[in-house]
PDB file of N, CA, C and O in Angstrom:
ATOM      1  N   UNK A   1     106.688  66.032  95.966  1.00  0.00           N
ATOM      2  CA  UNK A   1     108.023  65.497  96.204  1.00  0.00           C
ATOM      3  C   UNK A   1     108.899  66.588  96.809  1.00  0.00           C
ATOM      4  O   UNK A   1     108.685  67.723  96.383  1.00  0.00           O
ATOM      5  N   UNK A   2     109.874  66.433  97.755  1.00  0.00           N
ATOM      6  CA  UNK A   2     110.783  67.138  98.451  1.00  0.00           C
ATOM      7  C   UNK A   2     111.733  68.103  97.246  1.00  0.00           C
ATOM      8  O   UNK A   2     111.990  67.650  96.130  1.00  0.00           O
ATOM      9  N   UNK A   3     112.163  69.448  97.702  1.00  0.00           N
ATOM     10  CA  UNK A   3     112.582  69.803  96.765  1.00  0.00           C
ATOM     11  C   UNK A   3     114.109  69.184  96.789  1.00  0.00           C
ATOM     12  O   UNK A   3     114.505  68.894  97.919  1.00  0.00           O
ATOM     13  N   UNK A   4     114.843  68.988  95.917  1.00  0.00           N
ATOM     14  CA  UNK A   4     116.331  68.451  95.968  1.00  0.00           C
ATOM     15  C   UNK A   4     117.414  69.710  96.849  1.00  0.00           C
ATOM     16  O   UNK A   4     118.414  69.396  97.495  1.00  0.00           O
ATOM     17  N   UNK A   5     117.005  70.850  96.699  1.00  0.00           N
ATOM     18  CA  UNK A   5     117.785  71.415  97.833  1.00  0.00           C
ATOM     19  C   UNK A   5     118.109  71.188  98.968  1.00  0.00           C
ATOM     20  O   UNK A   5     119.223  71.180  99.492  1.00  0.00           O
ATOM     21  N   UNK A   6     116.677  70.914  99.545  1.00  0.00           N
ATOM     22  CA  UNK A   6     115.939  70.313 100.774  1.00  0.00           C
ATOM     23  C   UNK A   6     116.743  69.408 101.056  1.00  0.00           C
ATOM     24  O   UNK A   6     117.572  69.423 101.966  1.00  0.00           O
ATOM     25  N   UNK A   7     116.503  68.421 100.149  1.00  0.00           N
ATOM     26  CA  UNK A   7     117.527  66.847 100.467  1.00  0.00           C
ATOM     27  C   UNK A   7     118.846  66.901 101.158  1.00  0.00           C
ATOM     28  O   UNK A   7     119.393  66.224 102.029  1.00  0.00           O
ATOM     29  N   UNK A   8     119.270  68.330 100.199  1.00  0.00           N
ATOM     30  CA  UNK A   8     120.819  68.504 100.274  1.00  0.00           C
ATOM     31  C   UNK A   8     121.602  68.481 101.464  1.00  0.00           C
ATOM     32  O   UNK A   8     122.718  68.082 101.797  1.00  0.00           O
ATOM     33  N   UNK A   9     120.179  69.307 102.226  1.00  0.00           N
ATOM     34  CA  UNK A   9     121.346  70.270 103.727  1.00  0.00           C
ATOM     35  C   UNK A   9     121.729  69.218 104.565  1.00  0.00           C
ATOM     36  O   UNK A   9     121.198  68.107 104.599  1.00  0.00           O
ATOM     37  N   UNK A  10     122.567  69.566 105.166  1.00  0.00           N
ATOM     38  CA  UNK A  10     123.544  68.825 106.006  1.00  0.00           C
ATOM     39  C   UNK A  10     122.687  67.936 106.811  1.00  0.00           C
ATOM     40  O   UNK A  10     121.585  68.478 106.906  1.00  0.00           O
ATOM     41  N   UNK A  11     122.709  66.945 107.356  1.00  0.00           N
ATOM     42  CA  UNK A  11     121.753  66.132 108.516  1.00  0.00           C
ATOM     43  C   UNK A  11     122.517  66.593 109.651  1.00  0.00           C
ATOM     44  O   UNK A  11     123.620  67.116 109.495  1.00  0.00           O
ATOM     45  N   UNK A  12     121.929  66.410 110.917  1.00  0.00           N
ATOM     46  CA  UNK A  12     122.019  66.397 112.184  1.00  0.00           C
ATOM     47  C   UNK A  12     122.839  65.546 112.748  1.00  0.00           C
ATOM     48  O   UNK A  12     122.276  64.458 112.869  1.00  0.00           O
ATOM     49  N   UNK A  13     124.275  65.543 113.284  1.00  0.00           N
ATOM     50  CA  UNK A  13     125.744  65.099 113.887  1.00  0.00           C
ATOM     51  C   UNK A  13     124.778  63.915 114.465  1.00  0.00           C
ATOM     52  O   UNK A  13     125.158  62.808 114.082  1.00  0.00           O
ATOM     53  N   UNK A  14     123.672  63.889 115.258  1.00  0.00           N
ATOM     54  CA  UNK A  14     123.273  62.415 115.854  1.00  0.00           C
ATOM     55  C   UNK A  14     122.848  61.809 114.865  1.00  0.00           C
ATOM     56  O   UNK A  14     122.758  60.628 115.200  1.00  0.00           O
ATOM     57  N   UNK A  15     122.408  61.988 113.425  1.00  0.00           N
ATOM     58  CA  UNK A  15     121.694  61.144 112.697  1.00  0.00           C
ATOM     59  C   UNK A  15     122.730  60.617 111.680  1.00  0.00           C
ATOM     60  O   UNK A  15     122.645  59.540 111.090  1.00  0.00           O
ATOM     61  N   UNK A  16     123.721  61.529 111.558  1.00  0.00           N
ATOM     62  CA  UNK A  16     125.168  60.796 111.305  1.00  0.00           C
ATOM     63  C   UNK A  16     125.483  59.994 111.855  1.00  0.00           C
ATOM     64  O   UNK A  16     125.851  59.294 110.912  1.00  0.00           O
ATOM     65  N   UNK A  17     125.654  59.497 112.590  1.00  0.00           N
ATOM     66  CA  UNK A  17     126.549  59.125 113.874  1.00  0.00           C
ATOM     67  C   UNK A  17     125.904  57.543 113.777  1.00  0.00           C
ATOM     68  O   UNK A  17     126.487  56.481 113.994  1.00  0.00           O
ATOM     69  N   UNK A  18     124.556  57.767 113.392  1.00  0.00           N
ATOM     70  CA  UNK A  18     123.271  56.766 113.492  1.00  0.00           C
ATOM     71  C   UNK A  18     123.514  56.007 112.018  1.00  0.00           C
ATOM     72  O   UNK A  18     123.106  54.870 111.782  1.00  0.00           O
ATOM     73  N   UNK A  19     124.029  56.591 111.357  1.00  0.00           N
ATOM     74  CA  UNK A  19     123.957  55.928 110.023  1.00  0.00           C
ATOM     75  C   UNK A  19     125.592  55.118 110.269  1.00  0.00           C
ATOM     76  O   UNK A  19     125.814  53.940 109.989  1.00  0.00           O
ATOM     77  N   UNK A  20     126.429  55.926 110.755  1.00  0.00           N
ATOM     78  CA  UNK A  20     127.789  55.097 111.139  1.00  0.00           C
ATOM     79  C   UNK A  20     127.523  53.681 112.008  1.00  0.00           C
ATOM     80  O   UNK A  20     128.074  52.689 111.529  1.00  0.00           O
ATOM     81  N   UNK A  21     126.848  53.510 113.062  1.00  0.00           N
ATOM     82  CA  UNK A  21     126.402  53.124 113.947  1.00  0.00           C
ATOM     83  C   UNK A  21     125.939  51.660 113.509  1.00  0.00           C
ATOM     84  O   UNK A  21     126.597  50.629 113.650  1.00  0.00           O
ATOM     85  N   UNK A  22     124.618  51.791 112.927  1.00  0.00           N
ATOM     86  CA  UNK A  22     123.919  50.950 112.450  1.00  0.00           C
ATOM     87  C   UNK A  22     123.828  50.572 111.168  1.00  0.00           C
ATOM     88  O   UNK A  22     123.215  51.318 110.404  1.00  0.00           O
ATOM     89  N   UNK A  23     124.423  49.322 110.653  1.00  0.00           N
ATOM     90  CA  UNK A  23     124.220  48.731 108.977  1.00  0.00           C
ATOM     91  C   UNK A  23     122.998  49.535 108.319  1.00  0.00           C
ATOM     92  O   UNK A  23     122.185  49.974 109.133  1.00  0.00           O
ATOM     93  N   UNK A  24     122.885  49.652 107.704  1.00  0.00           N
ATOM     94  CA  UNK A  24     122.109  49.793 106.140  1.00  0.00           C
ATOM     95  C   UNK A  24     121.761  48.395 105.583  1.00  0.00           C
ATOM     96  O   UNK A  24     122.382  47.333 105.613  1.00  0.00           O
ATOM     97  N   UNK A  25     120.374  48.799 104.985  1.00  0.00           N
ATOM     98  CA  UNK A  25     119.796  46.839 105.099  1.00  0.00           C
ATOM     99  C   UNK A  25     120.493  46.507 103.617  1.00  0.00           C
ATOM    100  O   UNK A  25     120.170  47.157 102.623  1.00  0.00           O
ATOM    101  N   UNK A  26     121.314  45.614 103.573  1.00  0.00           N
ATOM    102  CA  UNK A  26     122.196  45.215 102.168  1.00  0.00           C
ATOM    103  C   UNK A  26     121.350  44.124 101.289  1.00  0.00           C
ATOM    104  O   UNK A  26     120.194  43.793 101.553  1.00  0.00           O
ATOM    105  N   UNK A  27     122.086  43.650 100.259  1.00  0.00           N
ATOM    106  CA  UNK A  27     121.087  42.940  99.486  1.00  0.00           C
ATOM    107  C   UNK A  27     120.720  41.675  99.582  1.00  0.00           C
ATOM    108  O   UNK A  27     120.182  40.887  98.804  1.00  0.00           O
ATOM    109  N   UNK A  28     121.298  41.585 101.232  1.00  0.00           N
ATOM    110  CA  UNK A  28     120.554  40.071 101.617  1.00  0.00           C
ATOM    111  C   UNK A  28     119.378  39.838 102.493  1.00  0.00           C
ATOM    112  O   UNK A  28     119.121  38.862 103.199  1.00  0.00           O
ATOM    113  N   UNK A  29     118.654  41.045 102.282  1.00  0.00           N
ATOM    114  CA  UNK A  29     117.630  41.319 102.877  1.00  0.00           C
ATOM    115  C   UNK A  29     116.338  40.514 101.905  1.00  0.00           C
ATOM    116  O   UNK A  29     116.036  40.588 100.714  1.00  0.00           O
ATOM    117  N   UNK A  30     115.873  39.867 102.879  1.00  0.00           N
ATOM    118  CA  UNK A  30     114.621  39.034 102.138  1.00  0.00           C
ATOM    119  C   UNK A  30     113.591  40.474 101.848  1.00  0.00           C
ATOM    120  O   UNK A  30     113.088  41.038 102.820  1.00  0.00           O
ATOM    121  N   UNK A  31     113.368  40.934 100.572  1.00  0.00           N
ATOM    122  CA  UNK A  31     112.616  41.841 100.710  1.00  0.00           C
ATOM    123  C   UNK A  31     112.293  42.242  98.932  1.00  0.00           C
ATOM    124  O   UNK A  31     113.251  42.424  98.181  1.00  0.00           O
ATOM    125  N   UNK A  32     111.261  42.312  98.568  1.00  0.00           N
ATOM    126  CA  UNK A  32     110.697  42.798  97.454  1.00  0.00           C
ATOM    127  C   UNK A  32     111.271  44.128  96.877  1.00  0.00           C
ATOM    128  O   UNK A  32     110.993  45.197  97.421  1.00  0.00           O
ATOM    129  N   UNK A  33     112.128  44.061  95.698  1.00  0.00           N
ATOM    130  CA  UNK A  33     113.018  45.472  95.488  1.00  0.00           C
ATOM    131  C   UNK A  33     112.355  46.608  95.282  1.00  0.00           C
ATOM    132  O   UNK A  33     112.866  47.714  95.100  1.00  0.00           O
ATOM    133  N   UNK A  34     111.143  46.327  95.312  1.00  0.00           N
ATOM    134  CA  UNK A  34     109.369  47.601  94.822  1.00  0.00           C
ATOM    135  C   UNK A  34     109.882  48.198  96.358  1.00  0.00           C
ATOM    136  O   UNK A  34     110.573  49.213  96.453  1.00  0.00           O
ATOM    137  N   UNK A  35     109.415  47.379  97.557  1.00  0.00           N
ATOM    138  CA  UNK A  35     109.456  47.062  98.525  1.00  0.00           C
ATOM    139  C   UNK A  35     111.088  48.363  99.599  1.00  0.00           C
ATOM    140  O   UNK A  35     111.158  49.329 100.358  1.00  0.00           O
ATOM    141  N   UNK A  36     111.977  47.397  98.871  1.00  0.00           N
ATOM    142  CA  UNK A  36     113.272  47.708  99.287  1.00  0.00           C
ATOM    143  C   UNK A  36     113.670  49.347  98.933  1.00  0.00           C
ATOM    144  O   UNK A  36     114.444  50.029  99.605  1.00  0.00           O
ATOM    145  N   UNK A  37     113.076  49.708  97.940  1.00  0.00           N
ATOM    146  CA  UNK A  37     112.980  51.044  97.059  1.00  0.00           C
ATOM    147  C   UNK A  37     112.657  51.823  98.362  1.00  0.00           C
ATOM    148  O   UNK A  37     113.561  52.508  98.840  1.00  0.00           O
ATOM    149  N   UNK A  38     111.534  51.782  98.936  1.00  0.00           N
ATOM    150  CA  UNK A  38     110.942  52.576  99.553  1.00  0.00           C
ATOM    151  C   UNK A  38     111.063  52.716 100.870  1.00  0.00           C
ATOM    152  O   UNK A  38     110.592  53.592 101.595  1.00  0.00           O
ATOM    153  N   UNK A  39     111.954  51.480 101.223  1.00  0.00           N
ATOM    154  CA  UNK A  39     112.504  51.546 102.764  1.00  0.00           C
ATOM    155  C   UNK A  39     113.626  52.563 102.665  1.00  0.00           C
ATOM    156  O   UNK A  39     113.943  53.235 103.646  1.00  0.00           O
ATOM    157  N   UNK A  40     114.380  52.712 101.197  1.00  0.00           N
ATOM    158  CA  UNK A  40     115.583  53.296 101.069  1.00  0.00           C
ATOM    159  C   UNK A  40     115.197  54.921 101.026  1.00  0.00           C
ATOM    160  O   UNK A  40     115.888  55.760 101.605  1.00  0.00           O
ATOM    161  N   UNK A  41     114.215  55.191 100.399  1.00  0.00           N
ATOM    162  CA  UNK A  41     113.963  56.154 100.180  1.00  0.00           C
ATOM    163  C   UNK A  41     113.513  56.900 101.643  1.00  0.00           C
ATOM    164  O   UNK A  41     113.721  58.089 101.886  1.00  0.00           O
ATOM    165  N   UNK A  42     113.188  56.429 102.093  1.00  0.00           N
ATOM    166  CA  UNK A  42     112.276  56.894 103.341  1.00  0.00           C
ATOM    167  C   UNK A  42     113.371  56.694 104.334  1.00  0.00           C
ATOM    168  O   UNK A  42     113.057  57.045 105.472  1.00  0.00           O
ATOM    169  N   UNK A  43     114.409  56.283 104.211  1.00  0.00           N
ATOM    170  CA  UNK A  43     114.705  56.473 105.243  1.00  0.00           C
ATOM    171  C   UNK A  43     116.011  57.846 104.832  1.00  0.00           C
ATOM    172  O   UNK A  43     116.514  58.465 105.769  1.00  0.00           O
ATOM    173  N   UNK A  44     116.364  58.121 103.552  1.00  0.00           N
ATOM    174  CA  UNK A  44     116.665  59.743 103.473  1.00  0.00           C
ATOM    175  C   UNK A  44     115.443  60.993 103.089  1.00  0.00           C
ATOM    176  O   UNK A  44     115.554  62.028 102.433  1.00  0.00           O
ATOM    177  N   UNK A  45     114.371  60.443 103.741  1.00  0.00           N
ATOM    178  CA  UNK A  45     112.965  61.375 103.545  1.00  0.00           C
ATOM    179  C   UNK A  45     112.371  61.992 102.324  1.00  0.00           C
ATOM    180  O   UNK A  45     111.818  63.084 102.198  1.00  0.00           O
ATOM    181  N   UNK A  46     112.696  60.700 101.126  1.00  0.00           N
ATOM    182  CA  UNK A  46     112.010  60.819 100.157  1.00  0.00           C
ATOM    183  C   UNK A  46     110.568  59.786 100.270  1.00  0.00           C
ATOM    184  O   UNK A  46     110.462  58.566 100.390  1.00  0.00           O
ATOM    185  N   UNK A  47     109.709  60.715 100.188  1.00  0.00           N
ATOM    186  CA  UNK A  47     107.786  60.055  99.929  1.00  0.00           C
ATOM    187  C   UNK A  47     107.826  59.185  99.255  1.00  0.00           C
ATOM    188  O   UNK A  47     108.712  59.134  98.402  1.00  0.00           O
ATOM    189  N   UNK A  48     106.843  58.125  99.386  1.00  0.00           N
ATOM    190  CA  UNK A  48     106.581  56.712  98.183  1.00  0.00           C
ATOM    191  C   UNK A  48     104.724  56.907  98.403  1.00  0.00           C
ATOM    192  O   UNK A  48     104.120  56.126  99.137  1.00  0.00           O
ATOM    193  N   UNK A  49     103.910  58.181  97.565  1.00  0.00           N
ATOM    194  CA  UNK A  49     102.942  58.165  97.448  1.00  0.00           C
ATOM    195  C   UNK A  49     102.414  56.883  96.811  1.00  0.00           C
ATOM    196  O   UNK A  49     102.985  56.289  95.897  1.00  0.00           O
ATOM    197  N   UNK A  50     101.394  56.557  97.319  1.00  0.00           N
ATOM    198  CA  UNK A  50     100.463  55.652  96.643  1.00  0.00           C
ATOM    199  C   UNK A  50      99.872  55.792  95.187  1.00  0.00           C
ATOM    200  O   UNK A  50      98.837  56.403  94.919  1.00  0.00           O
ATOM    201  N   UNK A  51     100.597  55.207  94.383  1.00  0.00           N
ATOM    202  CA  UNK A  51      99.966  55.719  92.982  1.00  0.00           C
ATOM    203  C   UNK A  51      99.564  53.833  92.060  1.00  0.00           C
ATOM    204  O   UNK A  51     100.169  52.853  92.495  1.00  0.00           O
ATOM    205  N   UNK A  52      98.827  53.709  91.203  1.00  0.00           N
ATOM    206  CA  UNK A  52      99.148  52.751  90.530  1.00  0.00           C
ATOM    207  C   UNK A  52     100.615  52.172  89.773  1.00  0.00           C
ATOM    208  O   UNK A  52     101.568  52.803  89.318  1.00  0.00           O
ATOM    209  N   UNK A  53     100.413  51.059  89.835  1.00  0.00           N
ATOM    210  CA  UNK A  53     101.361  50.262  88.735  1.00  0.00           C
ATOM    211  C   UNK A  53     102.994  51.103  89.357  1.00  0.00           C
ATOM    212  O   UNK A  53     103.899  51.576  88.671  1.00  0.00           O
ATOM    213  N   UNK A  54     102.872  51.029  90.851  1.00  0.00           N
ATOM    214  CA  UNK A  54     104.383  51.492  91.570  1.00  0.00           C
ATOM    215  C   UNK A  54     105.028  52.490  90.984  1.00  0.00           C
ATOM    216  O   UNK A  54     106.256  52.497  90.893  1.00  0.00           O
ATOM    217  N   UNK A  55     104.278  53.418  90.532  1.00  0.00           N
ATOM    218  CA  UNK A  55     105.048  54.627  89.835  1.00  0.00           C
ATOM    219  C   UNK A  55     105.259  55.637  90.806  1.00  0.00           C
ATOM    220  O   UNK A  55     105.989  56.573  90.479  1.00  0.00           O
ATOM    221  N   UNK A  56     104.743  55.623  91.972  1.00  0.00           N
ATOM    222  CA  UNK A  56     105.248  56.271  93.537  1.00  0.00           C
ATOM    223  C   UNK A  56     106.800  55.681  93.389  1.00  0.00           C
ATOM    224  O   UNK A  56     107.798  56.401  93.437  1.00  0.00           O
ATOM    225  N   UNK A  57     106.812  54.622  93.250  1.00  0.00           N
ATOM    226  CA  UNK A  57     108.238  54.253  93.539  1.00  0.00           C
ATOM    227  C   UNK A  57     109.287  54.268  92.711  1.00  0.00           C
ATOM    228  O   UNK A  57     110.463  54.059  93.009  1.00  0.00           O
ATOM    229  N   UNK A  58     108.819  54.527  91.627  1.00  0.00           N
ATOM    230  CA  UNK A  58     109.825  54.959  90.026  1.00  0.00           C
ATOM    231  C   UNK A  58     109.784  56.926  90.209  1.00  0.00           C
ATOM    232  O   UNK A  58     110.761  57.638  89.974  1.00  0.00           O
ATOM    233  N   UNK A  59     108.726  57.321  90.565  1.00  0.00           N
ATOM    234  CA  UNK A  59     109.382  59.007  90.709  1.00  0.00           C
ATOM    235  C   UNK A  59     109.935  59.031  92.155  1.00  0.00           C
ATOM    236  O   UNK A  59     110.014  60.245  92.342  1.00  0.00           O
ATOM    237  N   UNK A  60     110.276  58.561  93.057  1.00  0.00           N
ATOM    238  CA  UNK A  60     110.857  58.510  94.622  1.00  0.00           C
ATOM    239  C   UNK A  60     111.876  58.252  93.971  1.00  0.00           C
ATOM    240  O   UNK A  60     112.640  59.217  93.994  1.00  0.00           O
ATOM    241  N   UNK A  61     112.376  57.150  93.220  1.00  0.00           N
ATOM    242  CA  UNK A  61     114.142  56.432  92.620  1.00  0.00           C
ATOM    243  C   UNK A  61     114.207  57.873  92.264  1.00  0.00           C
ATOM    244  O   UNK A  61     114.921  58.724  92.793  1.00  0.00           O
ATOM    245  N   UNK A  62     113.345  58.029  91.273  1.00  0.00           N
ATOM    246  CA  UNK A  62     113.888  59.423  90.237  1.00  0.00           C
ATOM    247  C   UNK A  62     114.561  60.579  91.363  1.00  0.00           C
ATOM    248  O   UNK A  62     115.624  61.163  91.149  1.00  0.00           O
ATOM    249  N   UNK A  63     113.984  60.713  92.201  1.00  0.00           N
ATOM    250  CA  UNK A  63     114.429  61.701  92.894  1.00  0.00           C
ATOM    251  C   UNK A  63     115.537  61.408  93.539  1.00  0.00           C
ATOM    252  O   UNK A  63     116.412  62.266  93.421  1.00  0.00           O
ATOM    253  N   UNK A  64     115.870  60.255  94.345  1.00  0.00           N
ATOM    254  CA  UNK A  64     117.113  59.418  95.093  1.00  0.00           C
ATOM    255  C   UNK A  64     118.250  59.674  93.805  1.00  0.00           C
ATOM    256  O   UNK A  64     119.338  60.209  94.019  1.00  0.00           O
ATOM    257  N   UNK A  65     117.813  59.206  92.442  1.00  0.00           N
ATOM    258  CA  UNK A  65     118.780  59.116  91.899  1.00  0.00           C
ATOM    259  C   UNK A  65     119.202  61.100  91.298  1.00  0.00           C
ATOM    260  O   UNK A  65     120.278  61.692  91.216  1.00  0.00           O
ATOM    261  N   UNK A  66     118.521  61.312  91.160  1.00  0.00           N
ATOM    262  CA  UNK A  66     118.957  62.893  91.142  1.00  0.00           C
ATOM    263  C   UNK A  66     119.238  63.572  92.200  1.00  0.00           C
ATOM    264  O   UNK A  66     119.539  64.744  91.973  1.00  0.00           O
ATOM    265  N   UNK A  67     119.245  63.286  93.135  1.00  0.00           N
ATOM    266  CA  UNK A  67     120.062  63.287  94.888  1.00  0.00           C
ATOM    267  C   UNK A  67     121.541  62.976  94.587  1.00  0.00           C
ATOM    268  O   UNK A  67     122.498  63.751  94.592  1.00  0.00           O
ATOM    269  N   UNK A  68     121.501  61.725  94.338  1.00  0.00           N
ATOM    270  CA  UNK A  68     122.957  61.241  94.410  1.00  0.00           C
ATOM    271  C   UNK A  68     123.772  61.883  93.072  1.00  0.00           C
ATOM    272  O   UNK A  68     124.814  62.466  93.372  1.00  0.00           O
ATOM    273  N   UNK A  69     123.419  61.849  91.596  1.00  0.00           N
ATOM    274  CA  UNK A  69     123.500  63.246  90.876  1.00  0.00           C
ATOM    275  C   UNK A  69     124.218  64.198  91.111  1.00  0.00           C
ATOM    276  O   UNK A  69     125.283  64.675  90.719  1.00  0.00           O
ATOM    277  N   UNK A  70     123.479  64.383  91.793  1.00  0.00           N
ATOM    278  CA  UNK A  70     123.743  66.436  92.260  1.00  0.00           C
ATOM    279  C   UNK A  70     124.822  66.172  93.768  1.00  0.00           C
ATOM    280  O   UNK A  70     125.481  67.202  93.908  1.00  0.00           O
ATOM    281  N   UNK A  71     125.134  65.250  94.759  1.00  0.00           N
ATOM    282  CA  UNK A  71     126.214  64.896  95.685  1.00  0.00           C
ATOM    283  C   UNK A  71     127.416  64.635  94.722  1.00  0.00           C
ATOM    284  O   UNK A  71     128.485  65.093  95.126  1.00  0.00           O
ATOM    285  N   UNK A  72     127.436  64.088  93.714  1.00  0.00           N
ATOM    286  CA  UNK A  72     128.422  64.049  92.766  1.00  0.00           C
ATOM    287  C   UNK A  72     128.841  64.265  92.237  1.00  0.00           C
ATOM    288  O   UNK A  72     129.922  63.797  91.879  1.00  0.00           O
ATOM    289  N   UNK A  73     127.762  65.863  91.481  1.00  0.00           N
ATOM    290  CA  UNK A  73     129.021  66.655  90.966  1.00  0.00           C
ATOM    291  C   UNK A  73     128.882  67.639  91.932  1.00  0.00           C
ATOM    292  O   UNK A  73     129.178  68.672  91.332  1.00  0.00           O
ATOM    293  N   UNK A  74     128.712  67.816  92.639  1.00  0.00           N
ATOM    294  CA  UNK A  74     129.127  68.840  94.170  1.00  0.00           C
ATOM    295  C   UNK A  74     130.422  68.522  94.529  1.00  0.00           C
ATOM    296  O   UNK A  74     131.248  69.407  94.752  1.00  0.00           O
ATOM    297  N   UNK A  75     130.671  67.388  94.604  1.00  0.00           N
ATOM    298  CA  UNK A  75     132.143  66.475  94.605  1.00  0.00           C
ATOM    299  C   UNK A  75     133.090  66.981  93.970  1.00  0.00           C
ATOM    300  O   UNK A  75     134.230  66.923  94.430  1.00  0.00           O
ATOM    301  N   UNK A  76     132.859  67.498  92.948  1.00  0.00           N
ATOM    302  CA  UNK A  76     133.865  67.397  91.832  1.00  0.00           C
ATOM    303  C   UNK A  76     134.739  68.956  92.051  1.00  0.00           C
ATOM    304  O   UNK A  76     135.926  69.232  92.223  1.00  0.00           O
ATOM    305  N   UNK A  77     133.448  69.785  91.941  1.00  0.00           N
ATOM    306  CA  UNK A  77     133.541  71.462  92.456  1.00  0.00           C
ATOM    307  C   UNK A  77     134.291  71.012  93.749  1.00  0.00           C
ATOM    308  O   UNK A  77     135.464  71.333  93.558  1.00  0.00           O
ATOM    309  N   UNK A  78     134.148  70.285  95.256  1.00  0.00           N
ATOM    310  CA  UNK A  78     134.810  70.681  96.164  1.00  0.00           C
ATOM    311  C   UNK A  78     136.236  70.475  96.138  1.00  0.00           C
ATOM    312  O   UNK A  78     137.056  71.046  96.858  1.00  0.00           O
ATOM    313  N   UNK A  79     136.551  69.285  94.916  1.00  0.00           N
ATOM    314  CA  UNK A  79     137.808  68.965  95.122  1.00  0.00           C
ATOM    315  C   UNK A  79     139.230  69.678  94.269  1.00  0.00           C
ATOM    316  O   UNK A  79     140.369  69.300  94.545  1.00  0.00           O
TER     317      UNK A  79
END
C-alpha cells in the first residue's frame, strides 16, 4: 500500500484543474459500492489488490480513510 505521505504531496495544477473540470461519479451511479470503492480509490492512486472476501477493498478504504484523517487535521494546524 502507498505510503500516506506519498498520498499527501501536492498533485499536478493540470490534474487539479481536471478534478474541477470534470464531475466525480456521485451516488447515482449504477454501480456496486465493493465496486464504487475502488473506482474511488484508484482514481487518488490508492491499489485494490486482489485478495479474498474484498478485503483489498476494506484495507484501500482504510487507507482513503486515513488520507482524509490526516487532510483534516492538517486543516486545523493551517488555520
Amino acid at each position: 500500500m502507498p505510503d500516506i505521505d506519498n498520498l499527501m504531496q501536492e498533485w499536478p495544477s493540470e490534474l487539479e484543474q481536471a478534478f474541477k473540470d470534470i464531475p466525480f461519479p456521485g451516488p447515482e451511479i449504477d454501480m456496486h459500492p465493493a465496486d464504487y470503492a475502488r473506482l474511488v480509490c484508484s482514481i487518488i492512486d490508492i491499489p485494490c489488490h486482489k485478495l479474498a472476501n474484498n478485503k483489498s477493498v476494506v484495507e484501500s478504504l482504510h487507507i482513503l480513510f486515513t488520507l482524509f484523517s490526516e487532510f483534516r487535521s492538517n486543516q486545523h494546524f493551517q488555520a
